[in-house]
Every structure is written in structure tokens, then in C-alpha cells.
C-alpha positions in Angstrom: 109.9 -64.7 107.9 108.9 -61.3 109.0 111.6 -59.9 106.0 110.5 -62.2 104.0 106.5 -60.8 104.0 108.1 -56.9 104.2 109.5 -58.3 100.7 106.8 -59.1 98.9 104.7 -56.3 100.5 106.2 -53.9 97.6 105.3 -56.2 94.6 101.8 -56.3 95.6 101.6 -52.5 95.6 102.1 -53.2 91.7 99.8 -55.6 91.5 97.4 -53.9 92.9 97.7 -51.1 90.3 97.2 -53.2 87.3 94.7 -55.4 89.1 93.1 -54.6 92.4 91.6 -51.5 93.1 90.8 -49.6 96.6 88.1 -47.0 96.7 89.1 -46.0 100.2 91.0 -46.6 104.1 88.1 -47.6 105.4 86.5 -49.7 102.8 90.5 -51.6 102.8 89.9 -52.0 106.7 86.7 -53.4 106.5 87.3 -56.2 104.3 89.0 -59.3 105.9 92.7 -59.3 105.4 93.8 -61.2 102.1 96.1 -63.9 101.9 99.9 -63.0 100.9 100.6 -63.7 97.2 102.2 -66.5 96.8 105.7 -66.2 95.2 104.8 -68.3 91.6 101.7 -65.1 91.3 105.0 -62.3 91.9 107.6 -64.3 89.4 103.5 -63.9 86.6 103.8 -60.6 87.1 106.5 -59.4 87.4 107.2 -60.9 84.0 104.0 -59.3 82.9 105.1 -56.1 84.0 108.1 -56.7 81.9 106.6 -57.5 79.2 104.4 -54.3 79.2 107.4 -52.6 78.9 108.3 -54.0 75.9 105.0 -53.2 73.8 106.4 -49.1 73.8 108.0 -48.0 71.1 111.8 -48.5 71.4 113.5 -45.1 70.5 117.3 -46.2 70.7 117.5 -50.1 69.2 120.3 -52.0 70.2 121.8 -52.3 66.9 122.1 -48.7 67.7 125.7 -49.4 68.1 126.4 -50.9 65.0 128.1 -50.0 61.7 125.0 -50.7 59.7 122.7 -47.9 61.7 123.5 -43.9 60.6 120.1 -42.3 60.8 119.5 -41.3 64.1 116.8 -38.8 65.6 119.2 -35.8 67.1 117.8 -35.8 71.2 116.6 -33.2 73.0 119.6 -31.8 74.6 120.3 -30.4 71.1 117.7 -29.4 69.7 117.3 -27.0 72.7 120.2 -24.9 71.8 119.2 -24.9 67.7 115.1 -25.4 67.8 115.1 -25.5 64.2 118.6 -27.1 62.9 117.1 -30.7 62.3 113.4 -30.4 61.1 112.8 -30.4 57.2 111.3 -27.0 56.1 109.8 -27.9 52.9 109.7 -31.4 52.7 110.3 -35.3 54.5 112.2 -38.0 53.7 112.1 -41.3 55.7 110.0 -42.1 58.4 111.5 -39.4 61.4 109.0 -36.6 59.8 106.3 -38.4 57.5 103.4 -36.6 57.4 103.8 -33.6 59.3 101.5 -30.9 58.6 104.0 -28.3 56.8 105.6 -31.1 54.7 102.6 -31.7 52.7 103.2 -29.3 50.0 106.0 -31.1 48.5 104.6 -34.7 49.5 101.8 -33.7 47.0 104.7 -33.3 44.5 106.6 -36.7 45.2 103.3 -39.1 43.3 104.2 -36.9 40.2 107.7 -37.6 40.3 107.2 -40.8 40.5 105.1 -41.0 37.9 108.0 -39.4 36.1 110.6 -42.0 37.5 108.2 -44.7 36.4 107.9 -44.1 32.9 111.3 -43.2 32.7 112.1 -46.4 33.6 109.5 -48.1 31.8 111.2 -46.9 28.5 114.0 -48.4 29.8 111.8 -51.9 30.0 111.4 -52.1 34.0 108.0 -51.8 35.7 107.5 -51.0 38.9 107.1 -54.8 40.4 110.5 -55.0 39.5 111.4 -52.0 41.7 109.1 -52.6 44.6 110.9 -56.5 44.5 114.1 -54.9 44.7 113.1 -52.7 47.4 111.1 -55.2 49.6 114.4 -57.7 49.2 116.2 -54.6 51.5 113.7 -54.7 53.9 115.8 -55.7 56.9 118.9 -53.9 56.0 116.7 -51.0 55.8 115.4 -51.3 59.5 118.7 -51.4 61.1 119.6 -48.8 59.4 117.6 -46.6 61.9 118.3 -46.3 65.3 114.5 -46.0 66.0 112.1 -49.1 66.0 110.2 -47.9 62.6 107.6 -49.6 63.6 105.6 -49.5 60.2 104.3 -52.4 58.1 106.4 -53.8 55.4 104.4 -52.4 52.6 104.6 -49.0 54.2 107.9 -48.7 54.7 108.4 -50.1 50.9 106.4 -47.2 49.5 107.7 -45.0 51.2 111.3 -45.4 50.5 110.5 -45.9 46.9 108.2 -42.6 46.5 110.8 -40.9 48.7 113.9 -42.4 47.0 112.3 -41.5 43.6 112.0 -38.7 44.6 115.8 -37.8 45.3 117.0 -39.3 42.1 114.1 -37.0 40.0 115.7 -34.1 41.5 119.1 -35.1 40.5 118.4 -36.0 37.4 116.2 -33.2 36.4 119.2 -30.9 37.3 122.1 -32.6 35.7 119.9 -32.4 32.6 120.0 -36.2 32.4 115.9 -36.0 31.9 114.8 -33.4 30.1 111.8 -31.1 31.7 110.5 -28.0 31.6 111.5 -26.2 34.5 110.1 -22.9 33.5 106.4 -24.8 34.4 107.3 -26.7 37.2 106.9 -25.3 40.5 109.9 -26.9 41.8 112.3 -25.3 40.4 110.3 -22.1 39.8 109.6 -20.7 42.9 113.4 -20.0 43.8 113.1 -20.6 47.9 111.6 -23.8 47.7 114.8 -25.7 45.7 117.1 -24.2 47.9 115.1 -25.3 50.9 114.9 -28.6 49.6 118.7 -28.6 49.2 119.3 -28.1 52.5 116.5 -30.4 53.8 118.0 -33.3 52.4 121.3 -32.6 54.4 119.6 -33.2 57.6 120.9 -36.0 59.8 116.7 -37.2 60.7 115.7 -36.5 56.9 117.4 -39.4 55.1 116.9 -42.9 53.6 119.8 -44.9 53.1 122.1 -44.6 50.0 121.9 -48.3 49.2 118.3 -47.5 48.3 119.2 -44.8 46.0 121.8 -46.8 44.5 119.0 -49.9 43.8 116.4 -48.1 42.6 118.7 -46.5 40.1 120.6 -49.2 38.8 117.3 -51.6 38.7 115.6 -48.8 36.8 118.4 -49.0 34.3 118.4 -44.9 34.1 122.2 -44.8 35.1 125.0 -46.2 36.2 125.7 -46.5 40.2 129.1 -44.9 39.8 127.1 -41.4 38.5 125.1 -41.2 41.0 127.4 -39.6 43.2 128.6 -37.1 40.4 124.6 -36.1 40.1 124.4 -35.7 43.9 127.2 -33.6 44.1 125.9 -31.5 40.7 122.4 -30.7 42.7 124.4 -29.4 45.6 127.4 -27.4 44.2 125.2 -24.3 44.1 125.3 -24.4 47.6 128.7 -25.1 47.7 130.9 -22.9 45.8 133.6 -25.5 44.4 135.5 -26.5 41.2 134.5 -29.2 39.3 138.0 -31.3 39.7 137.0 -31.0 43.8 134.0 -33.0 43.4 135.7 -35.5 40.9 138.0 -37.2 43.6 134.7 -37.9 45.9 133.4 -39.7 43.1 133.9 -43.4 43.8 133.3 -42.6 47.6 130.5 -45.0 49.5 128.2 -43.2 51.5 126.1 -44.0 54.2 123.3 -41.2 53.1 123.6 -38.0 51.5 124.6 -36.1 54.6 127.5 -38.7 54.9 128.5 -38.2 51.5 128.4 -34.5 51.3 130.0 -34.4 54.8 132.7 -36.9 53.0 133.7 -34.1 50.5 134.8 -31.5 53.4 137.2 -34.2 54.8 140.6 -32.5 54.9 143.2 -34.3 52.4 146.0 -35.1 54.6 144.6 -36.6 57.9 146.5 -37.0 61.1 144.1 -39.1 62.9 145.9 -41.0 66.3 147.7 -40.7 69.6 149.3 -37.9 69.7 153.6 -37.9 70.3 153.4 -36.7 73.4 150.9 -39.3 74.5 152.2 -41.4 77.3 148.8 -43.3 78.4 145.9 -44.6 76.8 143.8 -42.9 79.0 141.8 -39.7 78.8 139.6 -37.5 81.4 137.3 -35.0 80.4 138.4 -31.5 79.9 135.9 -28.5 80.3 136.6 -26.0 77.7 135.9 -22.5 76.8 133.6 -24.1 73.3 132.6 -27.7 74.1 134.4 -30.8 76.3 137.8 -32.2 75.5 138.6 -35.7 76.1 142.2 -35.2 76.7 145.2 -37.6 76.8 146.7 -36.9 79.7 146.2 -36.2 83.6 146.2 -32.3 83.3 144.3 -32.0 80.2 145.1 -31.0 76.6 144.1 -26.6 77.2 142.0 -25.7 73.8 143.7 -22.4 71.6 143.1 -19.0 72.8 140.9 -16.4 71.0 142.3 -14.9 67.7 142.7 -11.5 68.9 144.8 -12.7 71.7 146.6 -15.3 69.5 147.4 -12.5 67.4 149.3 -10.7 70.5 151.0 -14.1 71.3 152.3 -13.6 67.2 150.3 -15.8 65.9 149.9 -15.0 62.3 147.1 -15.5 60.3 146.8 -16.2 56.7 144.3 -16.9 54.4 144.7 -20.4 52.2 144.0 -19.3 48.9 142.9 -22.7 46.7 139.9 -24.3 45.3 141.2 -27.8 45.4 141.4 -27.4 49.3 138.8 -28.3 51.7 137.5 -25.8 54.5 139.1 -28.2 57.4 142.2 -27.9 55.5 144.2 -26.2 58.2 148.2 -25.6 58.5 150.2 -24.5 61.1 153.7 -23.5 59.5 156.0 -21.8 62.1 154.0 -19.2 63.8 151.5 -18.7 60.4 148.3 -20.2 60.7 146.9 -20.8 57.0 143.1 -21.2 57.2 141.3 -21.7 53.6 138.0 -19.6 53.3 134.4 -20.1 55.0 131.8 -18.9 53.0 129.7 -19.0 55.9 126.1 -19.1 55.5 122.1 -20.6 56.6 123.0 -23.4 54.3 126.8 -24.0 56.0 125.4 -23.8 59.2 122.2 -26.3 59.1 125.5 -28.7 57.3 127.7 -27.9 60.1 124.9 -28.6 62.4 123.9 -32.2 61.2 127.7 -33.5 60.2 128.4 -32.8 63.9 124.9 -34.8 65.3 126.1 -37.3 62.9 130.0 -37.8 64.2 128.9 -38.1 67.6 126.1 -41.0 67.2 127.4 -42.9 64.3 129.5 -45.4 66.1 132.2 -45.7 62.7 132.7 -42.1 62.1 135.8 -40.1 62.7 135.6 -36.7 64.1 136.7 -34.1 61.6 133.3 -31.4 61.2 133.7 -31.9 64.9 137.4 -30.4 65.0 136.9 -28.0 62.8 133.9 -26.8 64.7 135.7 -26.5 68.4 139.0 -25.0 66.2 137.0 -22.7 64.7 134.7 -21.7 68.1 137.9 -21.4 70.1 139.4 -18.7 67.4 135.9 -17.0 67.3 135.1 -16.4 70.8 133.9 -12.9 70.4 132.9 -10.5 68.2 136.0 -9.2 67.5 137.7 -11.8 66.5 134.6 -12.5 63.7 135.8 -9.2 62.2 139.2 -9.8 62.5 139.5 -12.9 61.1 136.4 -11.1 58.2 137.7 -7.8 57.8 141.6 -8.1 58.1 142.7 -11.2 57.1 139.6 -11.6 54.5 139.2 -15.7 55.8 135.4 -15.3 56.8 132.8 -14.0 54.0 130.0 -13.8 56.8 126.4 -14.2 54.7 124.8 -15.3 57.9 123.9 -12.5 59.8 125.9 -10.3 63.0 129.6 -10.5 63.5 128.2 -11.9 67.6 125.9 -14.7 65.5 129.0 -15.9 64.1 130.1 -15.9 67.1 127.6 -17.2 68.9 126.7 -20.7 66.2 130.2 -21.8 66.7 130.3 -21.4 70.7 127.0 -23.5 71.0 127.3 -25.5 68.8 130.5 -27.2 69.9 129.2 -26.3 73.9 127.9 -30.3 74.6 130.2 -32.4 71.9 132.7 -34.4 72.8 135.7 -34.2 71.2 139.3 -36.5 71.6 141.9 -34.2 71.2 144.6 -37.3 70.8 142.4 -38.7 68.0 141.3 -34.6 65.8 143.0 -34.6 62.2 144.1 -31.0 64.4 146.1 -32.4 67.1 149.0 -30.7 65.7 148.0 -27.6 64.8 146.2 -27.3 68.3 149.9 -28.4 70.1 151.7 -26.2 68.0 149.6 -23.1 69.1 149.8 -24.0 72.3 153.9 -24.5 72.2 154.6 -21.0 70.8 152.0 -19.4 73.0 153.8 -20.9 75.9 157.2 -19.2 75.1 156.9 -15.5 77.1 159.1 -13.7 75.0 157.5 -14.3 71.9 154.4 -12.7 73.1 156.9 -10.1 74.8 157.9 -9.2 70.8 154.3 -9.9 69.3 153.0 -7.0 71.8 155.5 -4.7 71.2 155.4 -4.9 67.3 151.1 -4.9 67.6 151.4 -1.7 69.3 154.5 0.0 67.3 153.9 -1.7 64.2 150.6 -2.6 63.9 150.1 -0.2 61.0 151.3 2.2 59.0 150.5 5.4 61.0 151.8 3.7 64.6 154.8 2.8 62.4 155.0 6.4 61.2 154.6 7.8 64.7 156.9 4.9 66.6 159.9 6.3 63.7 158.9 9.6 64.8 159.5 9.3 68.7 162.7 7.3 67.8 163.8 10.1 65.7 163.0 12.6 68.2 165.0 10.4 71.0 167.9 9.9 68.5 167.8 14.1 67.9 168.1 14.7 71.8 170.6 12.4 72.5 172.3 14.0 69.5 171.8 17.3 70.9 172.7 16.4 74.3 176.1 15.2 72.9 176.8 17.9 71.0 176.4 20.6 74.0 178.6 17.9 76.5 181.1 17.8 73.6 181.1 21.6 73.4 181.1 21.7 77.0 184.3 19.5 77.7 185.8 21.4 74.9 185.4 25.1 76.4 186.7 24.1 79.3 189.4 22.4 78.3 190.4 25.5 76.1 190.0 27.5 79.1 192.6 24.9 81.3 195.1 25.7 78.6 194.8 29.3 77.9 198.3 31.5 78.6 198.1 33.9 81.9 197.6 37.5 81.7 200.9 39.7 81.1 201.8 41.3 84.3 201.9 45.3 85.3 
């Protein structure tokens, strides 16, 4: 019994702080001691407390977990190492950032667009009930499509992914000339930071609305087809992204999740290796800590990430620049001892992309990992500043528009510092074993050192020619005086005596 009342002694303490009050020691001992709570009162409020609970916002839903929610809000851990990576500059879209003070500039803009979007569609013989029905009817798949609780009304949350989503699909059409408007009046498109800023704002992981909404309100307006939508997404953002027009045209059918999924889709290498590797024996996998990020690797010891490119280089490695527009960035081969890497046209609008297709592969439960291998590939080559410049200056595969050789540097190192990343499952899983195999052979970086130092270039080649030529003289030298050596003596061995007196 005397366990039983230390029990209860603790949920009265809580009680007491939602209900009771005591002003002092003394006033407590004064009073006459009060009856234990009975165990009915604990089950009340405990539940109560419970329920209190329940009435905060809940950040991470449980349908979290699910296919249907890819819009997440990136957490704390990082956001400390990029501050600004994942807040909108110019302008919001979805509920993560509605409203902010420095996002109402553009917000101004979005009534007029729709305005714009509305009498487009009007012509077309669609009013707006008809798009705010379509809309309202999405409601629910909307919601889960968020790993927050949203926790707006209805008819909020409508409007605003109609004014938003209008929005987006004025932009698009505006600049794949589909509507016809004078940009040389409209601030918009004007004022040339702004467009560019709002390029790269709509490529952030917390800035998005889903792409079934998009795809709704522009098939109900009856302004296009569904299937062009992706081709005037990807028009509004190839001036950020220097590519042909036959790249974008295989990425046309593709179904996004947002935006950022389906730009993020167009970098996806073409031949993917994703799957245990061959020299997998278990299923299971420890964590690895790595020079760039943590490795989940597939076997007891670890899978070791690639060495630096400068030392990769002395291990004769080669390096070669992929030279094709139809190839993605991620497109990476390993041929022999040649490692073909395609350009990266590295710049703010690359990195903020970079940043938010990584966030995004590591919370969306359905995606693979490929951003995410590229990113720990790409941080393990560039571990210093010198391999940024040589990898920029003698094998022309960075054009660096982003700042320092050491920024370069430093992006890739934090940014894959706190992902993780399976090894067994990367699209890389070859290229990083490969590596790793001809690194492990001694002698070739025995021959890879000798030829950096004596045939790195064309003056050590000169000069290594010249001390060979010199050792070849002596020895010729030297052979030539033994010869004529032997040879004197000899004659003198067979020389006839003096004639006697």
C-alpha cells in the first residue's frame, strides 16, 4: 500500500499544475492534509493531459510516411549549415511561407495574374466556380500531401492554391508565348533579378503546391492540354539550365510530384544501376563515417568513399571530360582507369537545386537517391581547393560561376556532411568500387607517381629526356674509356721484346 500511495504521489504533482495552486511551504502545512486522489480522478486526467497534447499543431503527420506526402518543411539541423538554401526570396507558394513580410511584393502581383488566368479562361467558356469546384473536390488529397498539419480552413487553403497555382501556370504561359503580354510593361519580367529569383524560388523543396493542382486547373480552364504542361515548365526554366531542346523532350510525359520533383527528374542519369551490389553477401548495412556525409554500407567493414582528385590522379586515375548535350550531369563512367565526368555549370541557381533535390531524397519516402550520389561523388573528388582547380582548370569539367575555388569546395563537403547515403543502392555503386579496386593495386600508383613527376608535362618530360640522355652519354663514355683501356693493355701484353746489346 505504501508503493501504491508513492505511485500516485507523482500524478498529483500534475494535477496540481493544471488545477491546484500553492502560494507557499507554510500556507501547504497549514492546511489539513487532503485526501489521495482516487484512481478514476488520475485515469480523467491523465487523458486530459493527453488530450492537451493533441490541440498543438502537429509538425510531422503520420501520413508522413506515405507515397502521397512530398512537401516537407526541411528541419533545423539543415538549415543551420545553409541559413538561406530553403526560404523563397521573392515570393511564396503554399502554405510553409504565406505571408511573410518580404514575400509581399510579388503576392501583390499574384490577384493580377489571376485576373489574367481568369479571363483567359473565361474566353475559353469556364468561370471561376468551375475552377474553385475543381479545386475544393482535391481538398483531402491536397492535405496529405504535406507532412505538416495545414491547419487552415477549407476555403483558405482553396484560394490559396488556386491564386498560387494560377500563378505558376501565368508564368509559364506568358514565357512560352502561349498568352501574349507585354513584357516590356510588366514588372515581372522587367526588372531582370526578380524572374530569375522567382525561378529559383519555385525549385525549393518548402515552396511548392502539388502538381495535380497545376494539372487541374489547367486542363479545367481548357487553356492546354496536361501533356504540355510539362514542356512549358521545362521552357520557363531552361535559361537556368543550359540544355538542348531534344533533352527536355524525353522528360515530357514524366509525372511529377511538384516542380522540384520534376526538374529534379530531368538530371536523372540514363542508365541507372540501382541494387545490391555483386559483392553483397548480406542484407545488412552499418553506418560508415565518411570524409563528405555517412555511408550506409553493405558489409561489416564498410564500403571506404573515393579519395580526393589530386590524389586519385597519383593513383592514375584519369580524368576526362564527357563532352555531350544529350547527357545528364549524374551521367558518370568509369572505363578502365578514365573517369568521364560531363560538365557542371555550377552556379547560385545549381546550388539552391542541389540543395532542395537532396532535402527532398532523404524525406520523400518513394524517392531513389541519385542528386544524393552525385553530391557525396562529387564532395569526395572535391575535398580541397586544389582539386576545384584541377578538375576547373586542367580537365575543363567545372565552369565555377559560384564564387572561390574553397566555396566550391566547401558547398559540396556540407552539403553531403549529415545525408545518408546506401552505397549498395547509388546508381554509382560501380564507379565508386571500380575506383576503389584500381586504387588498391600498389603498383599502379607506383607507375601513376612516377609518370606525374617525369611526365607530367612537357618541360618535366623535356628535362626527364635530358637526365636520361646525360646517363646514357656517361655510360657511353665510361665504356668507351674501359674499352680503350682493355685494349692498350692488351696491345702492350702482345708487344715483341726489345733487341738485345
Amino acid at each position: 500500500m505504501a508503493d501504491k500511495t508513492e505511485i500516485i504521489s507523482s500524478p498529483s504533482d500534475i494535477m496540481l499544475t493544471v488545477g491546484e495552486t500553492v502560494s507557499s511551504p507554510s500556507d501547504k502545512a497549514s492546511l489539513p492534509p487532503s485526501p489521495l486522489p482516487t484512481e478514476s480522478y488520475i485515469i480523467s486526467a491523465f487523458r486530459n493531459y493527453l488530450s492537451s497534447g493533441c490541440k498543438e499543431p502537429v509538425l510531422l503527420l503520420e501520413s508522413a510516411g506515405q507515397e502521397s506526402c512530398c512537401i516537407f518543411r526541411v528541419p533545423e539541423s539543415f538549415v543551420a549549415m545553409n541559413p538561406e538554401a530553403y526560404k523563397p526570396k521573392v515570393v511564396s507558394i503554399g502554405p510553409y511561407h504565406y505571408g511573410e513580410n518580404h514575400l509581399k511584393m510579388i503576392q501583390q502581383h499574384k490577384f493580377r495574374f489571376l485576373h489574367l488566368f481568369l479571363d483567359k479562361a473565361k474566353k475559353n467558356g469556364v468561370d471561376e466556380l468551375a475552377l474553385l469546384k475543381a479545386v475544393m473536390d482535391l481538398e483531402e488529397e491536397i492535405r496529405k500531401s504535406y507532412s505538416e498539419d495545414l491547419g487552415e480552413s477549407s476555403e483558405k487553403l482553396v484560394y490559396m492554391m488556386i491564386l498560387d497555382g494560377c500563378f505558376i501556370l501565368m508564368l509559364f504561359l506568358i514565357v512560352s508565348r502561349t498568352i501574349d503580354l507585354s513584357e516590356e510593361k510588366d514588372p515581372i519580367f522587367t526588372i531582370p533579378w526578380i524572374l530569375s529569383s522567382i525561378q529559383s524560388d519555385l525549385l525549393l523543396l518548402e515552396n511548392q503546391v502539388p502538381f495535380f493542382v497545376l494539372q487541374t486547373l489547367f486542363v479545367e480552364s481548357k487553356i492546354g492540354l496536361s501533356s504540355d504542361l510539362n514542356r512549358m515548365a521545362f521552357h520557363f526554366f531552361k535559361s537556368s539550365i543550359d540544355k538542348q531542346g531534344s533533352y527536355w523532350e524525353k522528360h515530357r510525359d514524366f509525372k511529377a510530384k511538384h516542380l522540384l520533383d520534376l526538374i529534379r527528374e530531368t538530371f536523372l542519369p540514363n542508365i541507372r544501376s540501382v541494387g545490391e551490389s555483386e559483392t553483397t553477401s548480406s542484407p545488412h548495412v552499418q553506418l560508415h563515417e565518411g570524409n563528405s556525409g555517412k555511408v550506409l554500407s553493405s558489409d561489416s567493414t564498410g564500403v571506404p568513399l573515393i579519395l580526393s582528385a589530386k590524389r586519385l590522379r597519383l593513383q592514375g586515375i584519369k580524368f576526362r571530360p564527357r563532352r555531350s548535350e544529350e547527357d545528364s550531369i549524374l551521367d558518370i563512367i568509369l572505363k578502365k582507369n578514365r573517369l568521364q565526368i560531363p560538365l557542371l555549370r555550377f552556379d547560385g541557381f545549381i546550388s539552391s537545386f542541389f540543395l532542395n533535390c537532396v532535402a527532398f531524397e532523404q524525406f520523400y519516402t518513394d524517392s531513389s537517391n541519385e542528386l544524393t550520389s552525385y553530391i557525396v561523388f562529387m564532395g569526395c573528388l572535391l575535398n580541397d581547393e586544389e582539386d576545384v582547380t584541377f578538375l576547373r582548370n586542367d580537365k575543363l569539367i567545372i565552369e565555377n560561376h559560384f564564387g572561390s575555388n574553397n566555396e566550391v569546395s566547401e558547398f559540396f563537403k556540407t552539403i553531403s556532411k549529415d545525408v545518408v547515403f546506401e552505397v549498395h543502392t547509388s546508381y554509382l555503386k560501380d564507379v565508386f568500387k571500380g575506383v576503389n579496386e584500381y586504387t588498391k593495386r600498389w603498383y599502379n600508383g607506383l607507375w601513376a607517381g612516377f609518370r606525374h613527376t617525369h611526365f607530367e608535362s612537357p618541360w618535366t618530360c623535356l628535362s626527364s629526356f635530358a637526365v636520361v640522355f646525360v646517363i646514357l652519354l656517361t655510360m657511353l663514355q665510361s665504356t668507351v674509356a674501359i674499352l680503350s683501356f682493355l685494349n692498350d693493355k692488351k696491345g702492350d701484353g702482345n708487344a715483341a721484346p726489345p733487341p738485345g746489346p
